[in-house]
ROKOLFI-917086 format. One line per 2 residues: number of its first residue (from 1); for each residue x, y, z of C-alpha. Coordinates in nm, 3 decimals, m for minus. Example, Ala and Ser with C-alpha at 12.3 -4.5 7.8 and 13.67 -1.06 7.14 Angstrom:
residues 2
1 = 1.230/m0.450/0.780 | 1.367/m0.106/0.714
This chain:
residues 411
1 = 18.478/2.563/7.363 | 18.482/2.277/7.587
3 = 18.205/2.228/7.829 | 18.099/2.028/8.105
5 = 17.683/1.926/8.175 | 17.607/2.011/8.526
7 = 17.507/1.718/8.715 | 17.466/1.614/9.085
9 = 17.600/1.248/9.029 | 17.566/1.024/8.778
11 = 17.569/0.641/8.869 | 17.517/0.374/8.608
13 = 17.222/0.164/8.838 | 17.193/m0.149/8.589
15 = 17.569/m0.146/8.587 | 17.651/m0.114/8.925
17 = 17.325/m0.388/8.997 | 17.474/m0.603/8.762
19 = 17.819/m0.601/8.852 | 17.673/m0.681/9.215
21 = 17.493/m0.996/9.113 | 17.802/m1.096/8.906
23 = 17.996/m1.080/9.191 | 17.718/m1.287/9.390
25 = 17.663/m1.507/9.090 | 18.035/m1.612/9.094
27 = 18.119/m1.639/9.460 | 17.784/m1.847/9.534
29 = 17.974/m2.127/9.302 | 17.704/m2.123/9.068
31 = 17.941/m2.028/8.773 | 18.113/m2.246/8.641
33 = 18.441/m2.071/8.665 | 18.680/m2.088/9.010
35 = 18.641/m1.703/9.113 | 18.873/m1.505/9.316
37 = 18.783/m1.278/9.585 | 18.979/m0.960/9.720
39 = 19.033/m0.644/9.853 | 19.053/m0.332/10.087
41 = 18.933/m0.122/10.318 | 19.124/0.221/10.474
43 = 18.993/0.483/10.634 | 19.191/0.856/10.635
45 = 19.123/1.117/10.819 | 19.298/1.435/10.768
47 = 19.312/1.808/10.915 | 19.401/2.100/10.716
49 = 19.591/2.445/10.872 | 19.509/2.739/10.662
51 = 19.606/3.065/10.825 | 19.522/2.930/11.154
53 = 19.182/2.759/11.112 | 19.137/2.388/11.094
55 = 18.928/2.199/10.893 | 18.828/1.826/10.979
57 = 18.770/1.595/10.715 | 18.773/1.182/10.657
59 = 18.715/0.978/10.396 | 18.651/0.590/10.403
61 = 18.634/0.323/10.137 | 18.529/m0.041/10.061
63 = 18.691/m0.211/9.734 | 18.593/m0.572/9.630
65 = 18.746/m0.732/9.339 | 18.661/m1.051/9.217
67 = 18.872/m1.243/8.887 | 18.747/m1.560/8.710
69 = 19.028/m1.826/8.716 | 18.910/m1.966/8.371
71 = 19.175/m2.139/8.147 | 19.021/m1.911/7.839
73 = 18.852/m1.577/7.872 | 18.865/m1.365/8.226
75 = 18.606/m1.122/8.374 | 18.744/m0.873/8.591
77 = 18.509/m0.653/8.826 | 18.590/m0.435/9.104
79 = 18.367/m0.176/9.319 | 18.436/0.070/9.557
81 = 18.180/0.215/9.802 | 18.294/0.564/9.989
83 = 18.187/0.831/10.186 | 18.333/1.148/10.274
85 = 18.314/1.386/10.544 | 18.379/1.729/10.682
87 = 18.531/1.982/10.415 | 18.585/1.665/10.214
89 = 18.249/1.602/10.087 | 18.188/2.015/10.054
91 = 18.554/2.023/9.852 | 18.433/1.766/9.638
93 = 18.131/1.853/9.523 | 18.246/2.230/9.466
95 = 18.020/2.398/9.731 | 18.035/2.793/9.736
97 = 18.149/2.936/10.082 | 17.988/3.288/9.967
99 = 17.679/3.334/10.143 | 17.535/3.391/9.847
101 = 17.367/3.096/9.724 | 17.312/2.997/9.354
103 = 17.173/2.711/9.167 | 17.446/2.507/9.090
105 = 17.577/2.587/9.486 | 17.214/2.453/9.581
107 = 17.329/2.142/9.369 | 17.656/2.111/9.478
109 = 17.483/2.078/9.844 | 17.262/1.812/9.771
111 = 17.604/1.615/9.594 | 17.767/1.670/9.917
113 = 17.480/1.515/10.091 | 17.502/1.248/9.869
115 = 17.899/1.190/9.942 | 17.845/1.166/10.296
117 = 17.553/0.909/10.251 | 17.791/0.676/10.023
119 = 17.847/0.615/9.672 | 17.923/0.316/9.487
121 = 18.161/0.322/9.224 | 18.248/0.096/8.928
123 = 18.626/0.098/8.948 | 18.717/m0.139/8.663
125 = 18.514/m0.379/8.488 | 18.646/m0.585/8.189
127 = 18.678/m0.811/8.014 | 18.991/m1.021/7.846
129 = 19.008/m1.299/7.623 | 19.345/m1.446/7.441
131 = 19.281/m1.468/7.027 | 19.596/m1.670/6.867
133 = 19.948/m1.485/7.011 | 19.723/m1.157/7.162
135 = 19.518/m1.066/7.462 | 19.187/m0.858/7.397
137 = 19.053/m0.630/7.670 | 18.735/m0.474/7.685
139 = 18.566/m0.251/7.950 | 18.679/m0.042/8.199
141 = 19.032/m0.102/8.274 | 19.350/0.071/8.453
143 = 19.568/0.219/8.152 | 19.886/0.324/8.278
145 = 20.238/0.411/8.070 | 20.546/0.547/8.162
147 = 20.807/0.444/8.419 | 20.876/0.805/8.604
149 = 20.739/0.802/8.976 | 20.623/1.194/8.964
151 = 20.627/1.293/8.580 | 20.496/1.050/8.325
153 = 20.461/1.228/7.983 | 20.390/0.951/7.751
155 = 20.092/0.886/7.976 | 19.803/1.059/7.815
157 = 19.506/0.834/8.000 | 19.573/0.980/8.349
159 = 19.621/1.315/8.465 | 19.847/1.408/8.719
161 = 19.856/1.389/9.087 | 20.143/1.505/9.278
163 = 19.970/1.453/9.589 | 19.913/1.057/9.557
165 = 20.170/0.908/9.436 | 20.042/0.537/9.531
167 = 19.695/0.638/9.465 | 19.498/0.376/9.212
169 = 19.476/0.533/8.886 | 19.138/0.572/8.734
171 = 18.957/0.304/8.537 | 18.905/0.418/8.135
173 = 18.655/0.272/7.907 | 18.889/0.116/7.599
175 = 18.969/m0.171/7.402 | 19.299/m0.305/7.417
177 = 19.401/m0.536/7.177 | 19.817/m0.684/7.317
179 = 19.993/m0.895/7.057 | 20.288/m1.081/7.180
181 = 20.603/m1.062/6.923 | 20.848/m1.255/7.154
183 = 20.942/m1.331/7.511 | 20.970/m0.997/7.582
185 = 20.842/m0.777/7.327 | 20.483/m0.665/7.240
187 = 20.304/m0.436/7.052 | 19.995/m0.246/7.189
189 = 19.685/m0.116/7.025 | 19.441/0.091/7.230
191 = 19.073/0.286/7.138 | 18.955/0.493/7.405
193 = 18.619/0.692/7.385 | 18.575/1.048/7.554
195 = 18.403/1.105/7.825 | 18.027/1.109/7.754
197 = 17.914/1.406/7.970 | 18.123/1.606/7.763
199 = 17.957/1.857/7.515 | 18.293/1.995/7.283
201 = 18.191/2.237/6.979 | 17.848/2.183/7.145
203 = 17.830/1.864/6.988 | 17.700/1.533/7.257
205 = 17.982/1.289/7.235 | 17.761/0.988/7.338
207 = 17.853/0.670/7.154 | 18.046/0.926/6.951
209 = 18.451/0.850/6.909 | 18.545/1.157/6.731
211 = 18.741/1.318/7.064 | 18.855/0.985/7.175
213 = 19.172/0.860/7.197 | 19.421/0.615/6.958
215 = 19.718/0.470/7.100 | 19.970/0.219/6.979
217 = 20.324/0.096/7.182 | 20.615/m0.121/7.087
219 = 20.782/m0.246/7.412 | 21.099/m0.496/7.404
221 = 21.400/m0.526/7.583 | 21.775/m0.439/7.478
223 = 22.108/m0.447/7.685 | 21.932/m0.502/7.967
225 = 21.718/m0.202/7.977 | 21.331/m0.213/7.901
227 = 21.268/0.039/7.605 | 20.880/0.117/7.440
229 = 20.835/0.351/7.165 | 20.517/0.467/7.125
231 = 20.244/0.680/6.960 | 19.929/0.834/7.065
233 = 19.654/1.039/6.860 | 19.449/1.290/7.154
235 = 19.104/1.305/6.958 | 19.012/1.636/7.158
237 = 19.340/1.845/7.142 | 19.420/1.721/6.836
239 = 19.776/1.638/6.949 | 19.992/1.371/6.805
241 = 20.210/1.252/7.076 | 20.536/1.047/6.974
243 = 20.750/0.866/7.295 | 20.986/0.715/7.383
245 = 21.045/0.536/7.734 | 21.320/0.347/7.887
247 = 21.429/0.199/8.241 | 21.766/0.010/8.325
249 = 21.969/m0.098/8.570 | 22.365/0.023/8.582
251 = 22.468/m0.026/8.953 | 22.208/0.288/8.956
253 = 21.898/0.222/8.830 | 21.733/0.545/8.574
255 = 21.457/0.586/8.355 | 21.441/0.815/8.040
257 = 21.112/0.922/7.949 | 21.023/1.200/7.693
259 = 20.780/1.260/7.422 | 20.696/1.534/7.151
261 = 20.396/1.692/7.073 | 20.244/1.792/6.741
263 = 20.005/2.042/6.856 | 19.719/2.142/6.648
265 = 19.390/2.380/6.663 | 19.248/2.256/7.058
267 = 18.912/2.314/7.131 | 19.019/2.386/7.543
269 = 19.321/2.621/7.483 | 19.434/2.803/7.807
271 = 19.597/3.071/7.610 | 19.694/3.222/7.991
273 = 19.876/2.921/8.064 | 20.012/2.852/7.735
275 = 20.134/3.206/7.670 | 20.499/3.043/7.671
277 = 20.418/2.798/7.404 | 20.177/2.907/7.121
279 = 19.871/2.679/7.041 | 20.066/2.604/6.734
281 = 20.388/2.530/6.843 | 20.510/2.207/6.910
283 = 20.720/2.120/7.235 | 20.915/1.850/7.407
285 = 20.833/1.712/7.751 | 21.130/1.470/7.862
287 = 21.199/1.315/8.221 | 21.521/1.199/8.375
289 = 21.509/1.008/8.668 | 21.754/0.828/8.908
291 = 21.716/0.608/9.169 | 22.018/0.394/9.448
293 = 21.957/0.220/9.733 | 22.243/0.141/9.974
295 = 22.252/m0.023/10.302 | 21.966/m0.268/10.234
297 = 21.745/m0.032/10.441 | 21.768/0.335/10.233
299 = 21.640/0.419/9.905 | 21.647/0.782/9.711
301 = 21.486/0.873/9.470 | 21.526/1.191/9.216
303 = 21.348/1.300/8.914 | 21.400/1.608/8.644
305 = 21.087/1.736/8.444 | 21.153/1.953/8.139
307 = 20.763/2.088/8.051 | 20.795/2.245/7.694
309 = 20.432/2.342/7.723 | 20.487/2.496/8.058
311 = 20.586/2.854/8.148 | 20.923/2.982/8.166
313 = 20.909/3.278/8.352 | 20.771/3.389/8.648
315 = 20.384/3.460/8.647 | 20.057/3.574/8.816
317 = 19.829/3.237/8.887 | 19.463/3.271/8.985
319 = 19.372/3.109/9.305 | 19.293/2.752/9.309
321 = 19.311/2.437/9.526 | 19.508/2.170/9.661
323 = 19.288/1.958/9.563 | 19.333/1.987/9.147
325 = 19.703/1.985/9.141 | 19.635/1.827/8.804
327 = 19.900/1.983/8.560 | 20.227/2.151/8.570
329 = 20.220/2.497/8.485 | 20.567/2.593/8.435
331 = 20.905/2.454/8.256 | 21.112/2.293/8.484
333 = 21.071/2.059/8.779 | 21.271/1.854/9.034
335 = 21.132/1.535/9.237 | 21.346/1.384/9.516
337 = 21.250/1.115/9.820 | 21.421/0.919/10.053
339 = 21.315/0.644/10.208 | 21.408/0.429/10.506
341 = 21.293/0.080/10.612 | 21.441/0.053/10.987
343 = 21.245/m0.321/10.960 | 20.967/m0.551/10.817
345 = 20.701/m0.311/11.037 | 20.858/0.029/11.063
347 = 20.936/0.289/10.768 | 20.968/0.642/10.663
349 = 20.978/0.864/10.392 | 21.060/1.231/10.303
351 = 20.889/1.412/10.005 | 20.977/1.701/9.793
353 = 20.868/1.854/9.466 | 21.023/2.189/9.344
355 = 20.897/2.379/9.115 | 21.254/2.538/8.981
357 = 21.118/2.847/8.821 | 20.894/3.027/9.080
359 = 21.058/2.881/9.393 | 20.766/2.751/9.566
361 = 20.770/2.364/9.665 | 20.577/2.076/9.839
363 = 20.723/1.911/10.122 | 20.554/1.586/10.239
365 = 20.727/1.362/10.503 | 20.542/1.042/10.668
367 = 20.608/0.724/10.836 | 20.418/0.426/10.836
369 = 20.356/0.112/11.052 | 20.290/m0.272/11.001
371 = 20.045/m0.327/11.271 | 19.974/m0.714/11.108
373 = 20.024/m0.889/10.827 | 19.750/m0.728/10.628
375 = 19.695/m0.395/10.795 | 19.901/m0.110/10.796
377 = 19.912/0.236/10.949 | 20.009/0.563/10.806
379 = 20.087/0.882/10.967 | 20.183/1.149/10.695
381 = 20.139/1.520/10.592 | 20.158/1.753/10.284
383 = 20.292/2.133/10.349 | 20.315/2.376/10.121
385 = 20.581/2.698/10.057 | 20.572/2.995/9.813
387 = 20.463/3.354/9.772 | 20.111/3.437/9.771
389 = 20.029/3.359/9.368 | 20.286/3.097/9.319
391 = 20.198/2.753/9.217 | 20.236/2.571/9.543
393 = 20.191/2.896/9.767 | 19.924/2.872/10.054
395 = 19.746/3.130/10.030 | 19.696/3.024/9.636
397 = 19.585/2.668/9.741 | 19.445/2.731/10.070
399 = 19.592/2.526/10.293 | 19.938/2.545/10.461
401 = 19.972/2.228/10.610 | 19.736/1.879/10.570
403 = 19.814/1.623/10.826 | 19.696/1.263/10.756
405 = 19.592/0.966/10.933 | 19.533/0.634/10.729
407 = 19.408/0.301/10.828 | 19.418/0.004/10.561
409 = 19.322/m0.316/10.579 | 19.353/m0.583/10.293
411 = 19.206/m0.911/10.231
């Protein structure tokens, strides 16, 4: 089995120190390399309804980036610094509300302690240099494939989130190694380690790529339409993933995205949730999505998710939280959103993902507001329908309705 080390926080000090005197190296003009400097800074607070009692929480952040503008090889660094507070800070660092108090709840006290003080971050840091007709990339980089909005199977490197659909996807440590073939065609090869905090067999996976992952894409283009075929090896499931991805234009755009899965012996089976599709047994995942905009000001947007993996009837699911909507659980799945620019400041959006076999469904609308050129306001919230153990129910996820509040600022 599959375990996790218990740990208040880790943070890499001579990382984080160094990638702060990089950044101070670089923009002091002592480098010899032109550097460029940018990034953001929001702040959201949001209030959850859960039967009647609200909950107060806000979370801010500070993200610097800085590039090298060399001719040859290109660092790329980026920190965040955040804080959380209210339920946020107890939500994330998995406090018990039982007033019985253990020693990982003791822990998870002090972490949330720690949240609210701040906590730097190394978001990406990386390195690429071009050899002949390819780029190399190493470090801690955004890997992201797949062209679906909601449902992205042949992306293995992220997991899902529903609930953020704009929200930065996480930085992976990998090597990347991008050949060109052509104006528009390339071939990708990618080595990414596992996670070393993980103990799997009970085996330490430090410096250790036995779980990692091996990935390799062909994209080009064909009639018009972008097409990638690709492959990728999941070191800790075992899996060997084949895909296929493709995203066109005819008068109404689409994008075809599916993948099968050779599944073999997984050292995390769920056998609950995979009591529809044997550990054995290998399934199809496969996304059809559609998207027309008319009017110059309206946009909507629709996808279809067929989960092979995922159950297909109607089932019993243990409580959790909104807050790890990180998988689908059953087999099929619709995605729809409009959206509505009345001008260059005003705009708004409705939100909906249905989960076809149980019924129950997220409904999220929001608008948001252009108060400069570089600062924007959004006003949104996330509410959530279904019986009492279905996988978007309240009472399962405990909350009802979040309403959101976001200030960002860019520079």
């Amino acid at each position: 089995m599959m375990t996790v080390e218990p740990r208040i926080t880790y943070i890499n000090l001579g990382l984080v120190c160094w990638s702060i005197g990089l950044l101070v190296y670089s923009s002091s003009g002592v480098a010899h390399a032109d550097v460029k400097l940018s990034g953001s800074a929001y702040s959201e607070t949001s209030l959850i309804n859960h039967d009647g009692t609200f909950r107060y929480g806000n979370r801010s952040d500070l993200h610097l980036k800085a590039v090298s503008l060399s001719e040859g090889a290109k660092l790329v660094a980026e920190l965040d610094f955040y804080m959380l507070y209210g339920y946020l800070s107890s939500l994330m660092a998995g406090v018990d509300g039982s007033q019985w108090a253990t020693a990982s709840d003791e822990l998870a006290v002090r972490y949330a302690q720690l949240l609210k003080d701040g906590q730097f971050y190394v978001d990406r840091l990386y390195l690429r240099f071009p050899v002949s007709s390819a780029d190399v990339i190493l470090g801690k980089q955004r890997i992201a494939w797949g062209s679906g909005v909601v449902f992205r199977p042949t992306d293995n490197f992220n997991r899902p989130n529903p609930l953020s659909l704009s929200g930065r996807k996480e930085g992976i440590n990998a090597l990347v190694t991008k050949v060109f073939v052509g104006d528009l065609s390339a071939v990708d090869f990618i080595v990414a380690p596992a996670d070393v905090f993980k103990r799997i067999d009970g085996e330490s996976n430090l410096e250790r790529l036995k779980y990692g992952k091996f990935a390799s894409r062909f994209t080009f283009n064909r009639f018009k339409t972008d097409m990638a075929f690709s492959y990728q090896y999941d070191g800790e499931s075992r899996n060997h993933i084949c895909g296929l991805d493709m995203k066109g234009d005819l008068e109404l755009g689409y994008h075809l995205e599916t993948v099968f899965v050779i599944r073999r012996d997984a050292h995390n089976v769920d056998n609950q949730a995979l009591e529809q599709a044997p550990s054995k047994e290998n399934y199809w995942q496969s996304v059809l999505g559609l998207d027309y905009s008319f009017r110059g000001k309206w946009i909507l947007l629709g996808e279809y998710f067929y989960n092979g993996s995922g159950r297909a009837k109607r089932t019993t699911l243990p409580t959790s939280d909104f807050s790890v909507l990180d998988e689908f659980k059953y087999r099929h799945y619709l995605y729809s959103q409009i959206l509505y620019q009345h001008d260059i400041f005003l705009g708004a959006n409705v939100f909906l993902l249905w989960n076809m076999v149980d019924g129950s469904f997220i409904l999220s609308p929001g608008i948001n507001y252009s108060l400069f050129q570089n600062t924007d306001l959004n006003l949104y919230s996330q509410m959530f329908f279904g019986d009492e153990t279905d996988e978007y129910g309240p009472a399962r996820l405990g909350a009802d309705q979040i309403y959101y509040l976001k200030l960002t600022l860019k520079y």
